[in-house]
DRENTOR-171965 format. One line per 10 residues: number of its first residue (from 1); for each residue x, y, z of N, C-alpha, C, CB. Coordinates in nm, 4 decimals. Glycine has a CB too. Example, Ala and Ser with C-alpha at 12.3 -4.5 7.8 and 13.67 -1.06 7.14 Angstrom:
1) 1.3190 -0.5690 0.7800 1.2300 -0.4500 0.7800 1.3200 -0.3300 0.7800 1.1308 -0.4473 0.9046 | 1.2850 -0.2250 0.7080 1.3670 -0.1060 0.7140 1.2900 0.0030 0.7870 1.4084 -0.0598 0.5725;
END
This chain:
1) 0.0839 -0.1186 0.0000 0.0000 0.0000 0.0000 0.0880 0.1243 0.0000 -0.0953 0.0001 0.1216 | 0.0212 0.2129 -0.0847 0.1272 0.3474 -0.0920 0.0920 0.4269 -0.0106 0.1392 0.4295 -0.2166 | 0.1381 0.5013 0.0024 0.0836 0.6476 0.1061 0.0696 0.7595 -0.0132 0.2295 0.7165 0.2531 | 0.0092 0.8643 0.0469 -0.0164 1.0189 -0.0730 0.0899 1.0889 -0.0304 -0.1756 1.1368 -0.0581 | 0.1455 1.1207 -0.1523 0.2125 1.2419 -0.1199 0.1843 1.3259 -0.0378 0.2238 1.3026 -0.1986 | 0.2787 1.4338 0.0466 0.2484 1.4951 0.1155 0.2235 1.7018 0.0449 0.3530 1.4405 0.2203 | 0.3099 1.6242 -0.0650 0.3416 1.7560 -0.1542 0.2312 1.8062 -0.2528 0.4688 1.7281 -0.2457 | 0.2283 1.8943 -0.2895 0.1152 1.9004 -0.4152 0.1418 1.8931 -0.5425 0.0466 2.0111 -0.4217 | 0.0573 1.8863 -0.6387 0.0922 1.9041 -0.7541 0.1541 2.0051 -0.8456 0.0201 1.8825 -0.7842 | 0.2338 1.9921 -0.9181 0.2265 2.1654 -0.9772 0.1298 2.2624 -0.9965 0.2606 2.1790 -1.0938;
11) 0.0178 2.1844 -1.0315 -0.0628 2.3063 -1.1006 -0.1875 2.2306 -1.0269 -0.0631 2.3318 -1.3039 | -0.1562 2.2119 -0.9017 -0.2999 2.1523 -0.8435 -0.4142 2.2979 -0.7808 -0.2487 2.0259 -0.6827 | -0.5179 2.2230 -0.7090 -0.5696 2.3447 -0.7281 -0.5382 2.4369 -0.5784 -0.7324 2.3225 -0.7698 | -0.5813 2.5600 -0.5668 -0.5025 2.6423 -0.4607 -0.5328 2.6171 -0.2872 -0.5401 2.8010 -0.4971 | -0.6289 2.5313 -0.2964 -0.6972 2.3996 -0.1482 -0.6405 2.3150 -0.1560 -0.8457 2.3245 -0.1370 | -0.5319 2.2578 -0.2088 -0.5362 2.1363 -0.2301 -0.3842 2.1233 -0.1019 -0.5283 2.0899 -0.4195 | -0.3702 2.1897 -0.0251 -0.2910 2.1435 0.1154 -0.1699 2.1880 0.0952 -0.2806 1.9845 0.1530 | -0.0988 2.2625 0.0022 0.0170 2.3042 0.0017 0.0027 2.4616 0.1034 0.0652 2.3113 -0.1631 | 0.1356 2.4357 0.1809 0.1524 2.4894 0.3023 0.3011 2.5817 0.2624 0.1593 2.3610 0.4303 | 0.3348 2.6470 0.3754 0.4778 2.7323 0.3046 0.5744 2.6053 0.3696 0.5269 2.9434 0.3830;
21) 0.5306 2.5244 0.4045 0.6262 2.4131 0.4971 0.6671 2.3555 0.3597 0.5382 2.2823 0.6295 | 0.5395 2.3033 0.2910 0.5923 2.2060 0.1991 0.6357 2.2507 0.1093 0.5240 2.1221 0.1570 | 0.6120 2.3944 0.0538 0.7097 2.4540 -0.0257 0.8392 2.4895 -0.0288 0.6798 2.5270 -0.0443 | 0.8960 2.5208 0.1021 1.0074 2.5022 0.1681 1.1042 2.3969 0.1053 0.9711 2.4707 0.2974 | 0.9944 2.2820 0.1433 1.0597 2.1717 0.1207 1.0913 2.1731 0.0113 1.0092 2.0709 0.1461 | 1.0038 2.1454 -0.0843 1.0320 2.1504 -0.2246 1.1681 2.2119 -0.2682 0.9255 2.2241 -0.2869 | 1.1491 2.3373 -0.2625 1.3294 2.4179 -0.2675 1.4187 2.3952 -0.2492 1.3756 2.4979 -0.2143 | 1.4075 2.3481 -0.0914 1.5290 2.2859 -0.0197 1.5933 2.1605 -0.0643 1.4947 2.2600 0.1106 | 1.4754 2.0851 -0.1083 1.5315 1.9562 -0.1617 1.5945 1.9991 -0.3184 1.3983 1.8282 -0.1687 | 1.5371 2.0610 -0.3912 1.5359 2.0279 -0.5726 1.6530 2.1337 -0.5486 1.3646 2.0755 -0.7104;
31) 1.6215 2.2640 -0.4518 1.7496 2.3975 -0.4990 1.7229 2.4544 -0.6455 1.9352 2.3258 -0.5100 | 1.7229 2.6096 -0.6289 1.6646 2.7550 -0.6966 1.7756 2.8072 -0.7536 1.5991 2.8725 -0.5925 | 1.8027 2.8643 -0.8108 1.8876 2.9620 -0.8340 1.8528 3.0661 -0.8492 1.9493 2.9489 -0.9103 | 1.8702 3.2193 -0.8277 1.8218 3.3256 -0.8819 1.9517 3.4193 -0.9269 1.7224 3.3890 -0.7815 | 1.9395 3.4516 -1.0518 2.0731 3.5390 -1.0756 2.0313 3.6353 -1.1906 2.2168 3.4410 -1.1232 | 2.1418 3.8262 -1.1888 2.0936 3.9293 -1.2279 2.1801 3.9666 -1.2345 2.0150 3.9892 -1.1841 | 2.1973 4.0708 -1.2919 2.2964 4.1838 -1.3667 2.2501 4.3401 -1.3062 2.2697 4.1783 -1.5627 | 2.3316 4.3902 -1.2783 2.2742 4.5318 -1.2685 2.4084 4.6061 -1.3328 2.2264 4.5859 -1.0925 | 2.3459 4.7305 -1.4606 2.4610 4.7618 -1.4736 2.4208 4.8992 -1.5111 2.5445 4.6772 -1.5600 | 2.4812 5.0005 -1.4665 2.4696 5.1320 -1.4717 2.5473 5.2331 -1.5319 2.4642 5.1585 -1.3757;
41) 2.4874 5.2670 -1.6509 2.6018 5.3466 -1.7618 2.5497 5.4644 -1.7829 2.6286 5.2805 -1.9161 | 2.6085 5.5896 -1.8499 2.6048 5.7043 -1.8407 2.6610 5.7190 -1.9905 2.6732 5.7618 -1.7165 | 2.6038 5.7370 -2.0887 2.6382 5.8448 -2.2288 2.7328 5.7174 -2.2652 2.7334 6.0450 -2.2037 | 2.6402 5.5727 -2.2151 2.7199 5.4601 -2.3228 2.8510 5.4375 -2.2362 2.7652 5.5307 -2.5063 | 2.8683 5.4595 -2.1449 3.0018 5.4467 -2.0840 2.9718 5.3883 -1.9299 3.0846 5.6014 -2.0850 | 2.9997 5.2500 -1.9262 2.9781 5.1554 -1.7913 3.0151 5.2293 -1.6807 3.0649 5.0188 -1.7856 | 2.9711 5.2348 -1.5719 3.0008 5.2837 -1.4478 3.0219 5.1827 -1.3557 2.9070 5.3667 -1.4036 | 2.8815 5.1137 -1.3437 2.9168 5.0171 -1.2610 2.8251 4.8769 -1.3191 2.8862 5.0703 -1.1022 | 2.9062 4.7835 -1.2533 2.8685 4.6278 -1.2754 2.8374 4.5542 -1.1742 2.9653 4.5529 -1.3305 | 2.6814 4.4873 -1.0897 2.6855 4.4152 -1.0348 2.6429 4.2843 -1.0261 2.6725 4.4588 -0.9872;
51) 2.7097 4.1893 -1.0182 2.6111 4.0566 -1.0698 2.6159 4.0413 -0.9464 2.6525 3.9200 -1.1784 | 2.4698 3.9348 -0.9218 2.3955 3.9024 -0.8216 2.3786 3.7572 -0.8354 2.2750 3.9782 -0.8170 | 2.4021 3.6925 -0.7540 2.3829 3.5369 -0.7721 2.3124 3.4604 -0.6490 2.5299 3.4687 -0.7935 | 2.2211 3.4293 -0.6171 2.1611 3.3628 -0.5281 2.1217 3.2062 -0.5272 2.0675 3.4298 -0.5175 | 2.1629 3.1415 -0.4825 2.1404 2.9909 -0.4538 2.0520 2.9532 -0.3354 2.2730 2.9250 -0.4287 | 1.9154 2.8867 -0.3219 1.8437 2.8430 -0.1894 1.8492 2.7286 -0.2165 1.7048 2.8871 -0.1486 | 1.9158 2.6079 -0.1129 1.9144 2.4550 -0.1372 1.9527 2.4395 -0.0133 2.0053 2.3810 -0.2522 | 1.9357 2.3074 0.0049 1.9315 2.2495 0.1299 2.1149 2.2170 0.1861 1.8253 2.0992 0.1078 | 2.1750 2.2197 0.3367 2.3104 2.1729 0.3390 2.3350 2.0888 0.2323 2.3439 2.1073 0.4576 | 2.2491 1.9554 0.2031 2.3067 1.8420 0.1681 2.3229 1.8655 0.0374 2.2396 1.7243 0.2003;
61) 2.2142 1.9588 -0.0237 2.1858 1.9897 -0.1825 2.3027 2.0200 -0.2390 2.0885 2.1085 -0.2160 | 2.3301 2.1429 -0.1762 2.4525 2.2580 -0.2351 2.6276 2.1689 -0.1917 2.4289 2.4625 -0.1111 | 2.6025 2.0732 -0.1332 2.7221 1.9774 -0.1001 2.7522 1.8999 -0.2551 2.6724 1.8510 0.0397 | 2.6059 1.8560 -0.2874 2.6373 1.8002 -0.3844 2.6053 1.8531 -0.5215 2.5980 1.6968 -0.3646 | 2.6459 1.9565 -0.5116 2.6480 2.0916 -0.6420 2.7874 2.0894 -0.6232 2.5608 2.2757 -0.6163 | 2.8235 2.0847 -0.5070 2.9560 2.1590 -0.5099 3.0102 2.2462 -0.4452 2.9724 2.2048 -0.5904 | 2.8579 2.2715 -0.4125 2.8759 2.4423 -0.2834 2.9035 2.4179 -0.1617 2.7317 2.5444 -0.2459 | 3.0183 2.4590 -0.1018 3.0625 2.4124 0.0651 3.1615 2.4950 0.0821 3.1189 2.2494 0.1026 | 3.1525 2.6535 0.0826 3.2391 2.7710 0.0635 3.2655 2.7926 0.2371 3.1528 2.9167 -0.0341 | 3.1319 2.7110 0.3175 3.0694 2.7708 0.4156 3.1565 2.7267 0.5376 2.9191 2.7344 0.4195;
71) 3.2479 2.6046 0.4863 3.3473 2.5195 0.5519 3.4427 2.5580 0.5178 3.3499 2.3942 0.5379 | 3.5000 2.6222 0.4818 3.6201 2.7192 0.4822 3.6644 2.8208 0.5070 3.6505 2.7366 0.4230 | 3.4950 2.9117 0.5474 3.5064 3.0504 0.6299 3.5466 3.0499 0.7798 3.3699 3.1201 0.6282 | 3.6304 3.0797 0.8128 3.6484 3.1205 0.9788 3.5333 3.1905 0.9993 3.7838 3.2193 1.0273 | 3.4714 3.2446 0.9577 3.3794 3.3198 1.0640 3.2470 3.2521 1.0663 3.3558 3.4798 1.0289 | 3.2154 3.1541 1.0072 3.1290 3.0229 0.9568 3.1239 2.9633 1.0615 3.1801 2.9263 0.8454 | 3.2528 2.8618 1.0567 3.2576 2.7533 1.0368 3.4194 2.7600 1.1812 3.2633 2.7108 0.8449 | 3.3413 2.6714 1.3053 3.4680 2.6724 1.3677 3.6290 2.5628 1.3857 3.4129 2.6872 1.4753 | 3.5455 2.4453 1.2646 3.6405 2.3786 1.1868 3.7698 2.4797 1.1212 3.5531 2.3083 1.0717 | 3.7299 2.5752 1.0755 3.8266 2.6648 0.9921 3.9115 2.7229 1.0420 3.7814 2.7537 0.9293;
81) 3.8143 2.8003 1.1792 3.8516 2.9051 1.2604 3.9772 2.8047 1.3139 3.7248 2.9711 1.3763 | 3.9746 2.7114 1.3835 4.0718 2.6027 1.4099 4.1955 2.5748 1.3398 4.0114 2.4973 1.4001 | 4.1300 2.5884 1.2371 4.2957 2.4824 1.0768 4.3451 2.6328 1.0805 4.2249 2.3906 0.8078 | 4.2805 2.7658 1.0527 4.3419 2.8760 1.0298 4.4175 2.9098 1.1361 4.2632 2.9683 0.9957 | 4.3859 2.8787 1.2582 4.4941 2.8940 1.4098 4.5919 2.8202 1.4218 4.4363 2.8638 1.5448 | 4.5602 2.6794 1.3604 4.6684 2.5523 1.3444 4.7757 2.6143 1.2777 4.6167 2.4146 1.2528 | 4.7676 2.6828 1.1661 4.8304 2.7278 1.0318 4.9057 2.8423 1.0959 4.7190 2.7738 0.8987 | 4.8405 2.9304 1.1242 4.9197 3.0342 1.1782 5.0226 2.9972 1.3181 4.8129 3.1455 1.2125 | 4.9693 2.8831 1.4094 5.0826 2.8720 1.5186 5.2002 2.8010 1.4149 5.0315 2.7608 1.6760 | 5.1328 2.7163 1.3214 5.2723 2.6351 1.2765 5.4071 2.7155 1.1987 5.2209 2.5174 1.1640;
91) 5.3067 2.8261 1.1702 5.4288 2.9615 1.0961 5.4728 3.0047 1.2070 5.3682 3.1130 0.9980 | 5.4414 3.0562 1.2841 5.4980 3.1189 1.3867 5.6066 3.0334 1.4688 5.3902 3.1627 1.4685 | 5.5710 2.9424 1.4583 5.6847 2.7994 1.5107 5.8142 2.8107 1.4455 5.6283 2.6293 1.4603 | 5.7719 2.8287 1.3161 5.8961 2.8172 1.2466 5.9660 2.9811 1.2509 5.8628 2.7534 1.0815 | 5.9170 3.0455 1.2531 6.0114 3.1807 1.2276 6.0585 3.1505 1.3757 5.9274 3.3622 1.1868 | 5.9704 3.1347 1.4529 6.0599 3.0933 1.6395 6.1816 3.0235 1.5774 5.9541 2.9428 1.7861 | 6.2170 2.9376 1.5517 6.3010 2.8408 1.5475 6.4167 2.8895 1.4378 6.2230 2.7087 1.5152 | 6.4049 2.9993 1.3377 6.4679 3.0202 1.2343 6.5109 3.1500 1.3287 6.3907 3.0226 1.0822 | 6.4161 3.2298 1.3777 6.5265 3.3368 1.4650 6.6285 3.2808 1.5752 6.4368 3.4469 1.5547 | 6.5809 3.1694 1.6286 6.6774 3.0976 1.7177 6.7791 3.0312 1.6571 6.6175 3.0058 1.7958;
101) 6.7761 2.9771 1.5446 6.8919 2.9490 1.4739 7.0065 3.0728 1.4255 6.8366 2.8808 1.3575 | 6.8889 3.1974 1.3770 7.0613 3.2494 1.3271 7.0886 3.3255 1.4435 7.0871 3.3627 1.1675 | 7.0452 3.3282 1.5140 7.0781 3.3760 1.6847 7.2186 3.3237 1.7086 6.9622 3.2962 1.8179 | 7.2456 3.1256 1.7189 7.3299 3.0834 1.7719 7.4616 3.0831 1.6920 7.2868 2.9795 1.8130;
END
């Protein structure tokens, strides 16, 4: 025996139980993109350029896009904040040890 979806149809009708929950879902699982240009010129001559890029997907989604920028930010992610402290004592180790060498 199957169960009903919990989701709606695309083009079902506007009673038919879709909630902002399950739309959520929807997004989160499949992932959106939204992306734009803004560009502002004067007598034919560019001023400014901004592209805009927006991605909504779920952790697991954008993992497997590719997207995991979020694990490499220190200010994210305290995995990073960590390797980036690791990194910096291990330099600092060494210039210790290279000023103590031409010291002796």
């Amino acid at each position: 025996m199957t169960t009903p979806s919990r989701l709606p149809g695309p083009y079902g009708p506007p009673d038919s139980g879709a909630n902002l929950a399950d739309i959520l879902e929807r997004v989160l699982d499949k992932g959106i993109v939204i992306a734009g240009d803004i560009r502002i010129n004067l007598l034919d001559i560019e001023l400014l350029t901004i592209k805009l890029r927006l991605v909504v997907a779920s952790v697991e989604r954008a993992k497997e896009m590719g997207i995991d920028w979020w694990e490499d930010d220190p200010s994210l992610s305290s995995g990073a904040r960590r390797r980036e402290l690791a990194e910096e004592n291990e330099r600092l180790r060494q210039r210790v040890a290279a000023l103590e060498a031409d010291s002796a």
